[in-house]
N, C-alpha and C positions, 0 to 999 in steps of 0.2 A: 680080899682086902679092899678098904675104898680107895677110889678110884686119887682121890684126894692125899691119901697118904703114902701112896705109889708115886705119883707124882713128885711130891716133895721129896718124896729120898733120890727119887730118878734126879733132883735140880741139886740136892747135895752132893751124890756124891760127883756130878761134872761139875758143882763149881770146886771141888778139892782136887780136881784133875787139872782145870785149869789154873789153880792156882801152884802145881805143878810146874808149870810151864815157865814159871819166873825162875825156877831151877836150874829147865834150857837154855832160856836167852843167857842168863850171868855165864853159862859154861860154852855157847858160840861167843860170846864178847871175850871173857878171856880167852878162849881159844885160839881166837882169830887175830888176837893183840899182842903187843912183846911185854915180854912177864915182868917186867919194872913195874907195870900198870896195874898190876895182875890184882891185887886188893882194892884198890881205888876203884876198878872195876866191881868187884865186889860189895862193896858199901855202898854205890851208887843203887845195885840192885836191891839192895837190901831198905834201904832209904826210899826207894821207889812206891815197893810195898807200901811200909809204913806212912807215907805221907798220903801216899796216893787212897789210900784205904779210911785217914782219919779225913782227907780235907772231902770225900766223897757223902762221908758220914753227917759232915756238917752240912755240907753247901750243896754238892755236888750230885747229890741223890736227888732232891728238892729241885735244884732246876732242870732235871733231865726228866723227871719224872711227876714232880709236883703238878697241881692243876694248872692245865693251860693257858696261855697271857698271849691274844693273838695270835697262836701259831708257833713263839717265839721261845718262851722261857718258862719252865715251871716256876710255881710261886709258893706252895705250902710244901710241908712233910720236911721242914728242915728240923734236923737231929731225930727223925724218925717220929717227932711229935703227930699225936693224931693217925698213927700209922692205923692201917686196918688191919685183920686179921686172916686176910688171905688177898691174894691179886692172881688173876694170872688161873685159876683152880689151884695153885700150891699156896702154901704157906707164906704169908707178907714176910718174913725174917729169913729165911730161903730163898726168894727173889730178891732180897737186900743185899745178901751175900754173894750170891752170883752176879750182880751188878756191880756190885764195888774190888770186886777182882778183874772184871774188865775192864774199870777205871783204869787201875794200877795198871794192866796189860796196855793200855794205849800210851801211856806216860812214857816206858821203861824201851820201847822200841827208839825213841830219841838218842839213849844212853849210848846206843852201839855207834851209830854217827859220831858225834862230838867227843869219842874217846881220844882218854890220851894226850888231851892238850886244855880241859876244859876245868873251869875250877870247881871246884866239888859243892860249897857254897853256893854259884851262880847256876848247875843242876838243879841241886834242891829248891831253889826258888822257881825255877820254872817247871817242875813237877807239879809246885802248889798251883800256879796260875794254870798249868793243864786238866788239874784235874776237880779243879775250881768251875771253871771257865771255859777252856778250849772245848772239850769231848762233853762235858754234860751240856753245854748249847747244844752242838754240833746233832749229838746223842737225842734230845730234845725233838729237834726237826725231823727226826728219822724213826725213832721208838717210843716218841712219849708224846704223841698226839701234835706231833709241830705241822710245818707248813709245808714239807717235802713230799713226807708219806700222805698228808691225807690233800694238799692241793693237785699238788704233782703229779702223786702216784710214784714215789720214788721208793724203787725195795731195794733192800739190805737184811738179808735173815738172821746171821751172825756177825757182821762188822768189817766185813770187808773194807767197807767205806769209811764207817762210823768208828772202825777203831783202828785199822790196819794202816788204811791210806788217810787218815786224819795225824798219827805216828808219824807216817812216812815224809807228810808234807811238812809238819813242825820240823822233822828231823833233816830236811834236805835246808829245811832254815836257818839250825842251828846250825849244822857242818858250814854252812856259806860264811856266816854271819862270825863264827868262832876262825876261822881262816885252818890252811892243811899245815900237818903237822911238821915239824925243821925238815929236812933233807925229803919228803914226798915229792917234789917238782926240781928238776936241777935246768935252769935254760929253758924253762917252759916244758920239759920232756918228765910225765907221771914216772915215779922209780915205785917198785914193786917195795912194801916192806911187811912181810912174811909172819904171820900168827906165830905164836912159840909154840903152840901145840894142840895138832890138828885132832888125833884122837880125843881130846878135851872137847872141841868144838862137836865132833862128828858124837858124842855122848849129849852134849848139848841139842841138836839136831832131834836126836832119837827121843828123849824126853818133850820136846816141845810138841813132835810129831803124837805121841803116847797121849799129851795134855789135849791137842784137839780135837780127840774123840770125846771131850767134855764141853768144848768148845761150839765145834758147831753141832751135834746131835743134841746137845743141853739146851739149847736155844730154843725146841720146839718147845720146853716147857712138857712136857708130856712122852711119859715112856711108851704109853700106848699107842702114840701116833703114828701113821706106816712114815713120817715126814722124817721118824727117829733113826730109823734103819736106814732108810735111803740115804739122809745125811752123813751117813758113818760109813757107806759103801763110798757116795762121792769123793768125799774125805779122804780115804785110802787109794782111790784110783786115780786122782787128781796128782795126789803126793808121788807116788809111783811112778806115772806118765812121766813128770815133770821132772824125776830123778833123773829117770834115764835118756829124756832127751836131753839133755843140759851135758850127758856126760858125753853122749855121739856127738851133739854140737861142738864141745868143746874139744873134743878129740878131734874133728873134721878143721875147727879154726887155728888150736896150737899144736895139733902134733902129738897131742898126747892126753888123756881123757885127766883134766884138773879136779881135785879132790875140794879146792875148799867151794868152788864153783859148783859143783855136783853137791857137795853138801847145804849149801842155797838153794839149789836148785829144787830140792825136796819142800824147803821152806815157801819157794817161788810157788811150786804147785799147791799147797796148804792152801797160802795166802787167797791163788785165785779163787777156789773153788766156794771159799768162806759165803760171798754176801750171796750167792746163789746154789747152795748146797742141796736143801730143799726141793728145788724146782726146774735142777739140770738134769738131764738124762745119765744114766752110767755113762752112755756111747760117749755123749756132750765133756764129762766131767774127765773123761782121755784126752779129749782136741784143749780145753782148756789149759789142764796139765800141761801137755806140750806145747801151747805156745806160754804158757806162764816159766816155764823154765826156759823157752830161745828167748824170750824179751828181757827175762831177767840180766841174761847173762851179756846181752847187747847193752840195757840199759848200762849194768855198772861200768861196761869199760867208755860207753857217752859220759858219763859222769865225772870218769875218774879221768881220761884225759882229755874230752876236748870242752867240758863247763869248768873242768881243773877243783871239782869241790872234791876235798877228802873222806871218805867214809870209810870204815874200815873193815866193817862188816857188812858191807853191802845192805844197809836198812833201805836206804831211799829205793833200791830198787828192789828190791822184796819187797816188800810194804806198800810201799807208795804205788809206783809202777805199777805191780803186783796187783796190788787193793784196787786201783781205779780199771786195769782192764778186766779183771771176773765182777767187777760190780755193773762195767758195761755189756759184757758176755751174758748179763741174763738177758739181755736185749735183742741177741742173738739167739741164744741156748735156752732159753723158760720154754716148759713142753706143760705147765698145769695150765687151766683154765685161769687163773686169774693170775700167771703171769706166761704170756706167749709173745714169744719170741720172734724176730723174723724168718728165723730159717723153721720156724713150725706154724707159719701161715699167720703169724700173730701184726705184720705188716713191722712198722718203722714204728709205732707209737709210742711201745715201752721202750724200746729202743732209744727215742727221744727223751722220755721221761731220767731214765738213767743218765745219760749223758748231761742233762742239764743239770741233774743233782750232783753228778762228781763236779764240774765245774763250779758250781756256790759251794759246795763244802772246801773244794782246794781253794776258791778266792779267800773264803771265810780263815780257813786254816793257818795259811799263811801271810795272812793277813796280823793276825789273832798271834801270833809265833814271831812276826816282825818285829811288831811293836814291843813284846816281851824280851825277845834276845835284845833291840837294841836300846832298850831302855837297861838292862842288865851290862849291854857293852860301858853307855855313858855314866855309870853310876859305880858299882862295884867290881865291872869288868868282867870279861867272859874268859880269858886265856892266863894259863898261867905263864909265869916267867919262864925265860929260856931256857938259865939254869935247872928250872924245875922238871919242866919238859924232859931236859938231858939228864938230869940223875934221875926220874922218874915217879911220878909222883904215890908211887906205893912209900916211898924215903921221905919225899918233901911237903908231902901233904897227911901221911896215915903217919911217917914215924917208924913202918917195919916193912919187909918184904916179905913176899906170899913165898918163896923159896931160900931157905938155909945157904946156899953157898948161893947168894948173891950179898 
């Protein structure tokens, strides 16, 4: 079969896995939430898609990928005008498609931050400026001939950077900027307030895990590349590692191995291994794991009691956290020829290079996410009413609850 047509089915069917994966996040968000919220959660995902899919179509394809404007911004191929007929050795309509599902994946990681207290309106507008705006610049400098990758030298194979911790910094903006939800802080002391329903989450968890084996193996573009395998072992051994140090971790810090921390903890290791999947060793893609799941689980309780921002399914430290130190570990951990690392003789260089790319992506990010939340705070407001809060906005905003005897 040509080699052409293998291809293209190899990028279809991971972008239909990773489109999967919006399945996961809505069932860790509601999981890990109290079930008042439980459809507002729902619609926000669902919403996420859909906006995130049509505003990529328009605008958001074309500048991530359009021809080059200094390094900075694509400039053609909006609405798919003038498209060619293949990119990449697959199909142009196949790499449209996996691209604009990653759109929507960068967007939808926001949602789980800012739940539960955010207006469903003032989301959906910042979906559109994200996936407008935020990720196809960002996306731009990183995969579409910007200033990163080819000034730089800044790699990101799957989005580590480019989509995870691009998320995770919009998301640590909106939780700030939207304020923590009624009773989280009493006297300045974080109060624990408990998902309704963990098995929901840990289904969500397993599905997200299932979706990035389309995720980052899909990435090469090419079934035949050994870069497809290797990705999908990292992948697995990364996720792995990072389950299970996160549960000894957290067993050795509370006394007793925590479940919805170990079910991050899987996502934690995901996360890391993403932007250097490609180019870490198996051995590499253990040590990543395990420190992406201790950092994870350090990060959120830094978050949640001593910067006092609420999140409630741990995105900023998944993601964010997460995204920026495996995007810096290839600088560490790259064992190929054109990305060597320093513990493989590869000196401090990429090293450098990484690190200066997380830093302009997170200035840019939150930056870019500022000016959106607080233009959204001054204008049509980012929080709902208190009351709304307290009967919960599955009642006050959809009109029904996701369970009969509520």
């Amino acid at each position: 079969m040509d080699t052409f047509i293998i291809n293209s089915m190899w990028v279809l069917i991971a972008s239909i896995l990773v489109f999967l994966m919006h399945a996961g996040f809505a069932m860790v968000e509601v999981g890990f939430t109290q079930s008042k919220n439980a459809v507002n959660i729902i619609m926000k995902n669902f919403i996420t898609v859909s906006v995130g899919v049509l505003c990529y179509f328009f605008i958001g394809y074309a500048f991530m990928y359009g021809k080059d404007f200094g390094g900075v911004i694509g400039t053609d191929t909006f609405m798919l005008f003038n498209k060619p007929d293949e990119i990449a050795g697959i199909s142009f309509d196949i790499f449209f498609f996996f691209q604009a599902i990653f759109a929507a994946t960068c967007a939808t990681i926001v949602s789980g931050a800012v739940a539960e207290r955010t207006k469903f309106g003032a989301y959906i507008i910042f979906c559109f400026i994200a996936t407008i705006v935020i990720y196809p610049l960002i996306g731009h400098w990183i995969w579409g001939g910007g200033f990163l990758a080819s000034k730089i030298g800044f790699l990101d194979f799957a989005g580590g950077t480019a989509v995870h911790a691009v998320g995770g910094f919009c998301a640590l903006i909106g939780a700030y900027m939207v304020g923590p939800r009624n009773g989280k802080y009493k006297k300045g002391v974080a109060q624990a307030i408990p998902g309704h329903n963990i098995p929901l989450g840990a289904l969500g968890v397993l599905i997200l895990w299932f979706g990035w084996f389309g995720f980052n193996p899909g990435s090469t573009l090419d079934i035949t590349s050994p870069d497809t395998a290797h990705a999908a072992i990292t992948t697995l051994l990364s996720g792995a590692a990072a389950t299970f140090a996160t549960l000894i971790a957290s067993n050795m810090k509370y006394g007793k191995p925590d479940a919805a921390l170990t079910l991050n903890g899987a996502l934690a290791g995901l996360v890391g291994i993403t932007a250097g999947a490609n180019v870490i060793t198996f051995f590499g893609a253990l040590i990543v794991g395990t420190i992406s799941g201790v950092i994870m689980m350090f990060a959120v309780e830094f978050i949640d009691q001593k910067l006092k921002i609420d999140d409630p399914v741990g995105a900023i430290s998944v993601h964010g956290v997460c995204g920026v130190f495996g995007t810096i570990a290839i600088g560490l951990f790259g064992s190929t020829e054109n990305a060597l690392g320093l513990f493989y003789g590869g000196g401090f260089s990429l090293l450098g290079s990484q690190t200066i790319g997380v830093i302009i992506v997170g200035a840019t990010a939150t930056t870019l996410a500022f000016i959106t939340f607080k233009v959204l705070k001054s204008t049509i407001g980012l929080r709902v009413e208190e009351h709304e809060e307290l009967h919960g906005l599955d009642a006050m905003e959809h009109g029904i609850s996701a369970y009969i005897n509520l």
